[in-house]
C-alpha positions in Angstrom: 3.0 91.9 55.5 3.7 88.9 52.6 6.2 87.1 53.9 8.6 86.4 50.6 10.0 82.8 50.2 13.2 83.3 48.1 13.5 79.2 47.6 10.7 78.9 45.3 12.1 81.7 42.9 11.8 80.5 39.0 9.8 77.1 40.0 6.9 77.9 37.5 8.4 79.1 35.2 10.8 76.0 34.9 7.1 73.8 34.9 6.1 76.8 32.0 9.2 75.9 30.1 8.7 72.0 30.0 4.9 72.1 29.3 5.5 74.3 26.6 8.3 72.1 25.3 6.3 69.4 25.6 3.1 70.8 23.5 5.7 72.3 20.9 6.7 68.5 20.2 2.7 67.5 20.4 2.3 69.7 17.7 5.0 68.4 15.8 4.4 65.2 16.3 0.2 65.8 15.3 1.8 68.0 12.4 3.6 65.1 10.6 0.5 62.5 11.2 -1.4 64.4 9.3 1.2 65.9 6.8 1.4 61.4 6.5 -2.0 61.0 6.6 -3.1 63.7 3.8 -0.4 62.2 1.6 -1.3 58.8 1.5 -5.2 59.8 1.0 -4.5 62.2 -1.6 -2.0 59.3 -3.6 -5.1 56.6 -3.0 -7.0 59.6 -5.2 -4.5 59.7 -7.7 -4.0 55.7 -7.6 -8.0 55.3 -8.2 -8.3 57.8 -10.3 -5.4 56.2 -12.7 -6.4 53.2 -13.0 -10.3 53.7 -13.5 -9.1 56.3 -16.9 -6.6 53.1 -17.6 -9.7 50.9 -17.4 -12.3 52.9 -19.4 -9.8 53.0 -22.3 -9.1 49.6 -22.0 -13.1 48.9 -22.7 -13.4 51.7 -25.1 -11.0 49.1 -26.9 -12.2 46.0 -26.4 -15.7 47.1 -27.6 -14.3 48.6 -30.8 -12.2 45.5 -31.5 -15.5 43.6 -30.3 -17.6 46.0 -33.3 -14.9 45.0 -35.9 -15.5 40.8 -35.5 -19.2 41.6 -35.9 -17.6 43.6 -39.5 -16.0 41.0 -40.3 -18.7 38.5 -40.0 -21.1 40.3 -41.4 -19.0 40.8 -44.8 -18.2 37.3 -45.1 -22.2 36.7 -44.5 -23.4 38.9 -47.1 -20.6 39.1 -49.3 -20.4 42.8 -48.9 -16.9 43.0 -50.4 -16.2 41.1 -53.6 -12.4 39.8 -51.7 -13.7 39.3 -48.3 -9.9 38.2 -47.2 -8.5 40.8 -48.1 -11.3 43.2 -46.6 -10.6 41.1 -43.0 -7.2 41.2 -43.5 -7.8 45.3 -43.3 -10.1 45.2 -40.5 -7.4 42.7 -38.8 -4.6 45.4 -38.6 -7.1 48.0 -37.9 -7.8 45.8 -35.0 -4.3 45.0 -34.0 -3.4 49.0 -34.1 -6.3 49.5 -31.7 -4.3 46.8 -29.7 -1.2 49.3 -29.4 -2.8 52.5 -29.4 -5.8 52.6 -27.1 -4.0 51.1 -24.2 -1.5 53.5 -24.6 -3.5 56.3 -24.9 -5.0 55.1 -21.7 -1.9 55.3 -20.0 -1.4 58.9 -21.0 -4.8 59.8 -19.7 -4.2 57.9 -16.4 -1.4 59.8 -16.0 -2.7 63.2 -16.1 -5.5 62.4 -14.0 -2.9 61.2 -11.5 -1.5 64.3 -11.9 -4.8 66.3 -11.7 -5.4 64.1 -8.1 -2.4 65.6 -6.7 0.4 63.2 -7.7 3.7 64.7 -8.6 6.0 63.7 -11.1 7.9 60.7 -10.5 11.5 60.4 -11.6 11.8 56.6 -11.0 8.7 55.8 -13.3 9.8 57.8 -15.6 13.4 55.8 -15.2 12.0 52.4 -15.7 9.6 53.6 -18.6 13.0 54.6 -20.2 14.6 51.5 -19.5 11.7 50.1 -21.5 11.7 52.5 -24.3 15.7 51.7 -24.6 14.8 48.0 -24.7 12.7 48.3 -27.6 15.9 49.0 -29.5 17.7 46.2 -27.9 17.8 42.2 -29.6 14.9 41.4 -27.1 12.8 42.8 -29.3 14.6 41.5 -32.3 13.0 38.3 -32.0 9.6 39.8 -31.9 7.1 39.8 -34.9 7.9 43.2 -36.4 4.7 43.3 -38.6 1.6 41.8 -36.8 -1.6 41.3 -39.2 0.0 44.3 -41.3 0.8 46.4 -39.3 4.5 47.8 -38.6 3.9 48.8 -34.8 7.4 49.4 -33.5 7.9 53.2 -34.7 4.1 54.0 -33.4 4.7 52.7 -30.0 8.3 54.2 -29.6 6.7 57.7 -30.4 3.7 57.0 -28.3 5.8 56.0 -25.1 8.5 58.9 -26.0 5.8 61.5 -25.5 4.4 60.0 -22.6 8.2 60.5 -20.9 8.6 63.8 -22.3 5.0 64.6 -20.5 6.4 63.6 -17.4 4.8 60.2 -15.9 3.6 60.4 -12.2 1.9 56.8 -11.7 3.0 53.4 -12.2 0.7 51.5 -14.6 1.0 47.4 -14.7 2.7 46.0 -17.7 3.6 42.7 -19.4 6.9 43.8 -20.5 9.1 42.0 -22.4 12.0 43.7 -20.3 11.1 42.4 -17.4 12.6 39.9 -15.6 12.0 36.5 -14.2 14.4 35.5 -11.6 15.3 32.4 -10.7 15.9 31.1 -7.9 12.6 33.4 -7.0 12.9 34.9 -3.4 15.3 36.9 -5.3 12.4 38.5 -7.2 10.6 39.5 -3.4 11.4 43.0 -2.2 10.2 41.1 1.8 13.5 39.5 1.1 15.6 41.9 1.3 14.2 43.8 4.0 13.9 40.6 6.4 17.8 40.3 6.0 18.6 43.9 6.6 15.8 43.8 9.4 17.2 40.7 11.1 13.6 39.5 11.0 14.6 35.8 9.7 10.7 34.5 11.0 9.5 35.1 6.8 8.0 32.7 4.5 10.2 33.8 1.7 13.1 32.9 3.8 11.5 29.7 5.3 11.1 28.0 1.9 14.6 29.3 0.9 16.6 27.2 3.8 13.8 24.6 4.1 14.0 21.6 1.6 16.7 21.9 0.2 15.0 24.4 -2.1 18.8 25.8 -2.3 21.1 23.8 -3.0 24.4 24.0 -0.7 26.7 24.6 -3.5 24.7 27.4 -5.0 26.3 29.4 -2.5 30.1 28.5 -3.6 32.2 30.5 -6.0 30.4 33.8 -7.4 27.0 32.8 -6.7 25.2 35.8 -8.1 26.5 34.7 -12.0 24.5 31.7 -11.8 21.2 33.3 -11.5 18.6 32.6 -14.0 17.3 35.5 -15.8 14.5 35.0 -18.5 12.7 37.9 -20.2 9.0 37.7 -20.8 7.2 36.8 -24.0 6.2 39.7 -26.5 2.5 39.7 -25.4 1.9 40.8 -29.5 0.0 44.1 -28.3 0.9 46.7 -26.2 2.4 45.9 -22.7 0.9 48.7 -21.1 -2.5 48.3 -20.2 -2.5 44.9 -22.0 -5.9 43.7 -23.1 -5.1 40.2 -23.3 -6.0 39.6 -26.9 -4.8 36.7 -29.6 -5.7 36.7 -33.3 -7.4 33.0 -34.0 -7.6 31.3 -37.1 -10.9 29.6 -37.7 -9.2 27.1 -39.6 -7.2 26.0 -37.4 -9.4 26.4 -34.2 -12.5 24.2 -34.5 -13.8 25.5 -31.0 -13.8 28.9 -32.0 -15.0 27.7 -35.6 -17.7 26.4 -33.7 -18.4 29.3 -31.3 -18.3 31.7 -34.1 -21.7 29.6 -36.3 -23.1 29.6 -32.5 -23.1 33.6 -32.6 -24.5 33.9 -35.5 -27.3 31.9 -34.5 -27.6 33.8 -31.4 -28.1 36.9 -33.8 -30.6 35.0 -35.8 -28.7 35.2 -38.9 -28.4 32.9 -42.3 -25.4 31.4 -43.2 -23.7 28.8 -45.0 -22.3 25.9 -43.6 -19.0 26.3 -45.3 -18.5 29.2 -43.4 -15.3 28.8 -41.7 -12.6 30.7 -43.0 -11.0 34.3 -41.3 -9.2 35.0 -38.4 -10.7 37.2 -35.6 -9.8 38.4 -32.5 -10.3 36.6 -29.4 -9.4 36.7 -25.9 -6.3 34.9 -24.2 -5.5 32.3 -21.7 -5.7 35.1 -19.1 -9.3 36.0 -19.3 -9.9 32.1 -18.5 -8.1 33.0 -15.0 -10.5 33.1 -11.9 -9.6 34.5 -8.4 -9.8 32.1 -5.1 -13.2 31.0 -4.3 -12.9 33.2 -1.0 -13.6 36.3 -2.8 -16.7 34.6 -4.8 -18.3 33.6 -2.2 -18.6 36.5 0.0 -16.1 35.8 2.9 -13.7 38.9 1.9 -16.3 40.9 0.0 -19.2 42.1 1.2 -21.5 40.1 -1.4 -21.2 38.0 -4.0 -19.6 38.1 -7.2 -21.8 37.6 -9.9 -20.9 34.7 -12.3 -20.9 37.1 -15.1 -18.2 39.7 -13.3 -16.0 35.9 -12.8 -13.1 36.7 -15.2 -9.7 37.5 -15.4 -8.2 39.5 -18.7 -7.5 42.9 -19.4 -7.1 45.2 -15.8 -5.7 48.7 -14.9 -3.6 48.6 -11.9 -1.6 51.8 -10.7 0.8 52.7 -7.8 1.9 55.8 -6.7 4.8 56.8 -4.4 6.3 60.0 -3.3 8.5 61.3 -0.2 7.1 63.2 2.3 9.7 65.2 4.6 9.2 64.2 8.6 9.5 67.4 10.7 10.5 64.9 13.6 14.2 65.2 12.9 16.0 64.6 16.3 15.8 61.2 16.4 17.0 60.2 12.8 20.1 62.0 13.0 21.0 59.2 15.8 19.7 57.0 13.8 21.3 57.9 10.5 24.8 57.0 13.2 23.4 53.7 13.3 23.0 53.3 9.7 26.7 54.8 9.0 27.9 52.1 11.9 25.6 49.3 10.0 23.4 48.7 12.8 20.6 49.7 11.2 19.4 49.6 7.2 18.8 53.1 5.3 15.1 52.7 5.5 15.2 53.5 9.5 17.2 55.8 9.2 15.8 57.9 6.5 14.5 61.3 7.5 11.2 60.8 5.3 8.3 58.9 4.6 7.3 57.0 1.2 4.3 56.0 1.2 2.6 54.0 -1.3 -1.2 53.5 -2.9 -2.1 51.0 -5.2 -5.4 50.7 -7.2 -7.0 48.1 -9.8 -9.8 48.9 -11.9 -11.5 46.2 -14.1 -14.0 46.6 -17.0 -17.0 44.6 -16.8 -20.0 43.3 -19.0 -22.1 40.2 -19.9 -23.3 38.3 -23.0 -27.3 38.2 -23.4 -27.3 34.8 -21.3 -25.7 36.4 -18.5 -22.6 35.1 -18.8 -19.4 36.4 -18.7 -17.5 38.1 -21.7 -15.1 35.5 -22.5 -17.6 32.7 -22.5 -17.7 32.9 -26.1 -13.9 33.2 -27.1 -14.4 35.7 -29.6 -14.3 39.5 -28.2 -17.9 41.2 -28.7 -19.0 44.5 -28.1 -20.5 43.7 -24.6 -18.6 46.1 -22.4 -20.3 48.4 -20.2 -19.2 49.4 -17.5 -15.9 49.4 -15.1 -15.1 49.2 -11.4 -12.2 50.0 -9.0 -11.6 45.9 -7.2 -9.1 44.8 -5.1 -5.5 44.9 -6.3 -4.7 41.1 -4.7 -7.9 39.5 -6.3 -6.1 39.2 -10.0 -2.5 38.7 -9.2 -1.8 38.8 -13.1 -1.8 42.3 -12.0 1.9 42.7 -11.3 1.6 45.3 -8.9 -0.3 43.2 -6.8 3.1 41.9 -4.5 3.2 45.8 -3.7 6.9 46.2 -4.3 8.8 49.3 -4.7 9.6 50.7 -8.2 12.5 50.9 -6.9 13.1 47.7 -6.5 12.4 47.3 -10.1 14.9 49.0 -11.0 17.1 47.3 -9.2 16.2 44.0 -10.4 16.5 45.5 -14.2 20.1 46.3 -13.0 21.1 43.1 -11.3 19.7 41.6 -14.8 22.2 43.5 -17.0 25.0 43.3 -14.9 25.0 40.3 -12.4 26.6 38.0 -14.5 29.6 41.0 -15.0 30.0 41.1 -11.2 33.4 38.9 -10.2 33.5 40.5 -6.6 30.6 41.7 -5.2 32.3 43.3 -2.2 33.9 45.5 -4.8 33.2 50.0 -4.8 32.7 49.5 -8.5 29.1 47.4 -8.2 27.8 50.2 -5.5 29.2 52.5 -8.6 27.1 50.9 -10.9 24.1 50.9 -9.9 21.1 53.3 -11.3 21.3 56.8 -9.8 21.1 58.0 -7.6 22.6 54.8 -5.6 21.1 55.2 -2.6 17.9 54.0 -3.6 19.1 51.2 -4.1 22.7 50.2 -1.7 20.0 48.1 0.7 19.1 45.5 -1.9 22.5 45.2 -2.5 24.4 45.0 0.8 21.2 42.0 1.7 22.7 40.2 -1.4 26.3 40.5 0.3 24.9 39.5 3.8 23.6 36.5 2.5 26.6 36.0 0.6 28.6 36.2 3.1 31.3 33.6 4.3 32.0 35.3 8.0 31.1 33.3 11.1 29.7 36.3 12.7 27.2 33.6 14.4 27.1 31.2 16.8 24.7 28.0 16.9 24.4 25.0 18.9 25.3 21.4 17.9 26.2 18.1 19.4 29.6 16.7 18.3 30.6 13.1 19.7 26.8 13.0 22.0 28.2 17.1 23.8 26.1 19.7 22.8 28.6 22.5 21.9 28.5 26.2 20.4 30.3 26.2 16.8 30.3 29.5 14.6 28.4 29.7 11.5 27.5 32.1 9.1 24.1 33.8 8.4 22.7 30.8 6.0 23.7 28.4 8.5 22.3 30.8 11.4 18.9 30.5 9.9 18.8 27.0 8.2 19.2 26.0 12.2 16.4 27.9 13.1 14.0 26.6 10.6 15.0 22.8 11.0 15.1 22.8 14.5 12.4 25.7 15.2 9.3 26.1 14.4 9.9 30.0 13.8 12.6 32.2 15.8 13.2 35.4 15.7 17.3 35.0 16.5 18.3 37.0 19.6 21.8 38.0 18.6 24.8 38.0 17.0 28.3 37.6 18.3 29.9 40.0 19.7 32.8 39.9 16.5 29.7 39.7 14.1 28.9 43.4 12.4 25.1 44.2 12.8 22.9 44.1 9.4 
């Protein structure tokens, strides 16, 4: 007869309970690595896919401007019209309207093959391209040349980017807005800079060569600092700022090298013409295009072959970044994490419940004159355009998505540029008020500007006074200006015990 042990009663089915447990959180955990995994593959679709449409249009209008110099040559040539001027006056603001619309027209395409690749709509985009649209009304553009070679562009482009918005924008497309913002003092322009304040990770380059120096002055940080930063818009580029081309109008009058290029083509093309020849403007490319990456991606060492010499050019490039959320599953640990954050210990990015992943993709279009040389070795824009090609975002850093920064943070940037200066106490519930919505996109950058700002000794650092070496409080600037002039690089172990956590 089995003899019945009545001590080992419910022992496998506790073991049964916890392997189970533990498999149910395996599959979780497998469940929202790939939910993270798909997402950021099927954004790198829509990224590439963006910004190769952006490029392709962007060639589709450089060769047609390209096709219009060789109009305008051959008229003056052969005297085709009886008032040449005015005939390249009229191909000139046919020219310039290419300018505005085919970029633009890019941008719409890009953003339905971002949408096509599986990218949703993005409300943020669609903010800061509103921002823009509302600028365009706005004295910034005031100033501006309102009627470039003929041609009254403002009411065009306003309709052109109001139906993009209304179409709903899913991608980020680089710009050379007139909007935007350059920042001065400049780490304030670095998203890294924010984060390695909130983070408490002080070892950063941006924060090295702020403290290091002298590169800020010590009374910058007295009174209401913020007011003092230096805001300067960018420079109407004179064509549109999506997509830009990088294009300038040159007047062979007053441009002897491009006087001279221009009798050079037409002996190239084995053509007749009079030596007098030197009146007209045409388009050409800008100082961009004269831009050339570091020699370590020419020669090989982060490519896998060489770049030829005719592919050795800045100008005109697509970039395009696109960020979503995606939900985690994995929800028991943020909710003691999202404590943390409501006890400041930790920044909202920790505790968030979701991941927001990002893709970024540059496309460039690519051809060669006859010789083999690039495009923009004769200054004057030709038809010579053939093909284009997805490269690496950092390799042109005239490509202002290149830093990889939030748009977001954009916006927050386009906010602290409208209302720093209006800001007496930063401390104050009516800044977090102000702020684009909603605010908790952006309550981070802001509370790293009041850490930074702040006057607390909620540190401690060591010093001699009178030959002892004693322990004096100081506050976060002075916290990691000792690190960086007495350290090489030091991740700070602490605060004191009085000090709130960032």
């Amino acid at each position: 007869m089995m003899r019945r042990h009545d001590g080992e009663n419910g022992h496998v089915m506790i073991f049964t309970i916890v392997l189970m447990v533990m498999l149910c959180l395996g599959v979780l955990v497998f469940y929202d690595l790939q939910h993270a995994i798909a997402g950021k593959v099927k954004f790198q679709a829509a990224a590439d896919s963006a910004a190769l449409t952006g490029a392709m249009w962007q060639k589709e209008a450089l060769n047609t401007i390209g096709e219009l110099n060789l109009v305008k040559v051959t008229n003056t040539l052969l005297e085709l019209d009886p008032d040449p001027v005015a005939a390249n006056q009229l191909v000139a603001r046919t020219q310039t309207r290419i300018s505005f619309a085919y970029p633009l027209m890019g941008l719409s395409a890009a953003q339905q093959a971002a949408r096509l690749n599986g990218a949703a709509i993005n409300p943020a985009v669609r903010q800061v391209m509103q921002y823009h649209l509302m600028r365009l009304n706005s004295a910034i553009y005031d100033q501006t040349e309102q009627c470039i070679n003929g041609y009254d562009w403002r009411q065009d482009y306003e309709e052109m980017l109001s139906e993009i918005i209304a179409q709903g924008p899913a991608v980020r497309m680089n710009s050379r807005m007139s909007a935007a913002t350059n920042i001065h003092p400049s780490w304030l322009g670095y998203e890294r800079f924010y984060w390695a304040i909130l983070s408490g990770n002080f070892c950063n380059g941006i924060i090295r060569s702020m403290f290091q120096n002298g590169s800020v002055p010590e009374d910058f940080w007295h009174h209401n600092w913020w007011q003092d930063i230096g805001m300067n818009r960018m420079s109407f580029a004179g064509e549109s700022e999506y997509l830009t081309l990088g294009i300038q109008f040159v007047s062979v009058e007053d441009n002897v090298a491009a006087a001279g290029e221009l009798r050079t083509m037409v002996r190239r093309y084995g053509w007749n013409y009079d030596d007098s020849f030197s009146s007209g403007s045409f388009c050409c490319y800008d100082g961009s295009w004269y831009y050339t990456p570091n020699k370590e991606w020419r020669d090989g060492r982060l490519l896998r072959g060489r770049v030829r010499d005719s592919a050795w050019h800045g100008g005109a490039i697509a970039g395009a970044q696109v960020e979503d959320v995606i939900t985690r599953t994995m929800n028991f640990r943020m909710n003691r994490d999202i404590k943390k954050y409501e006890r400041g210990e930790v920044n909202a990015k920790a505790a968030s419940s979701s991941y927001r992943p990002k893709a970024i993709a540059a496309a460039k279009t690519f051809g060669e004159l006859s010789s083999a040389e690039a495009p923009c070795a004769v200054p004057i824009i030709l038809p010579v355009f053939r093909n284009v090609a997805l490269v690496p975002s950092s390799m042109y850093p005239n490509n202002n998505l290149s830093n990889n920064q939030s748009i977001y943070f954009e916006l927050f940037l386009l906010w602290l540029a409208d209302h720093g200066r209006g800001i007496n106490d930063l401390w104050a519930d009516s800044v977090a008020d102000s702020l684009p919505a909603p605010a908790a996109n952006y309550i981070d950058y802001l509370r790293a500007l009041q850490a930074v700002s702040s006057n607390e000794l909620n540190y401690r650092i060591t010093t001699e006074i009178d030959g002892k070496t004693v322990t004096v409080p100081a506050t976060l600037r002075d916290y990691i200006r000792y690190w960086f002039e007495d350290h090489e690089c030091y991740d700070p172990p602490g605060r004191t015990s009085a000090g709130p956590s960032l």
